[in-house]
C-alpha angles and dihedrals in degrees: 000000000000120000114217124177138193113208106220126191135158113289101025127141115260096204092053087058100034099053098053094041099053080061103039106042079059092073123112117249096015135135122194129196136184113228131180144171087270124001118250127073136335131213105218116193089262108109100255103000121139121177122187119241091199090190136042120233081252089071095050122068097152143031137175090216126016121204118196112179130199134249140224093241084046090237124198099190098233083139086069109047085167091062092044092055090049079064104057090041097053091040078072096059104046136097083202138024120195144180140171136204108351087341076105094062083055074048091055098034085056091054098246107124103052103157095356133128116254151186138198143154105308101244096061096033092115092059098067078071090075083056089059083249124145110228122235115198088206139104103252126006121195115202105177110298088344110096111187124190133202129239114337100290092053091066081085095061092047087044093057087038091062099037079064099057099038103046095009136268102282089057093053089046094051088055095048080059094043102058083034088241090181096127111195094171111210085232128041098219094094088131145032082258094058101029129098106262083232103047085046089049095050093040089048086059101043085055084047083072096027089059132062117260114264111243 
């Protein structure tokens, strides 16, 4: 039986949460728990979702794979050093440690991706290099057990990127049917490289007041 944890905390982001774990949670033999810096509920930065962290960091002392999700003030959880040390604890302990959307930069915060590649959302990509890390503009970037994702949708791919490698390919592949992951978007502007230059300037600047200012 495989333990896997999200880490929860106020402000993330549901979606980063929610993609991976309705892939991962699909795996045989796997048991998936919630933890937090304390148990109870979490405000994400959806208006009016809660989700539930059913343990506190002090339950868990080990894990087979760690999710870390990002959040919408690009936290890095600096505020919490206890949470940051859980991090490195538990990165010990696992076979695999994940993050996705500017989960990296608590990645980062933690220690954990001197001299990586890495990914994160675009508009904050620069910032894993004041973690000494080395920015992919990709949707999912493995550096050794460390499996970093891109802005909130692309916690799916590294979801099914790691089902693979954990259970095989032809599972993973079963649960990318199963939940029917065969994304065809309305509009082709999903990243900086399809986007209009003007539409990326003014939502880059609109994320300028969205995230937390870098120190």
């Amino acid at each position: 039986m495989k333990t896997i944890i999200f880490l929860f905390y106020d402000g993330m982001t549901a979606l980063d949460a929610i993609g991976p774990h309705i892939v991962l949670a699909h795996l045989p033999e796997v048991q998936v728990k919630h933890v937090a810096r304390k148990a109870g509920a979490i405000q994400t930065d959806a208006m009016q979702l809660t989700l539930i962290a059913e343990h506190s960091i002090e339950d868990v002392s080990r894990a087979d794979v760690l999710v870390v999700p990002g959040g919408g003030n690009a936290t890095t959880l600096e505020q919490y050093p206890e949470v940051l040390e859980w991090i490195r604890a538990i990165h010990q302990t696992t076979t695999w440690t994940t993050s996705v959307c500017t989960g990296s930069l608590i990645l980062g915060a933690a220690g954990l991706l001197q001299g990586l590649s890495a990914t994160s959302h675009w508009a904050v990509m620069d910032r894993l290099k004041k973690w000494g890390a080395i920015p992919m503009q990709q949707r999912v970037v493995e550096a050794g057990k460390i499996i970093t994702a891109a802005g909130v949708s692309a916690g799916i791919d590294m979801g099914l990127t790691l089902a693979a490698k954990i259970a095989g390919e032809t599972v993973a592949k079963r649960i990318q049917l199963g939940i029917e992951y065969d994304p065809h978007p309305p509009f082709d502007c999903g990243s900086v490289a399809k986007a209009a230059p003007a539409m990326v300037q003014a939502l880059r600047a609109a994320f300028e007041c969205r995230f937390e200012k870098e120190k």
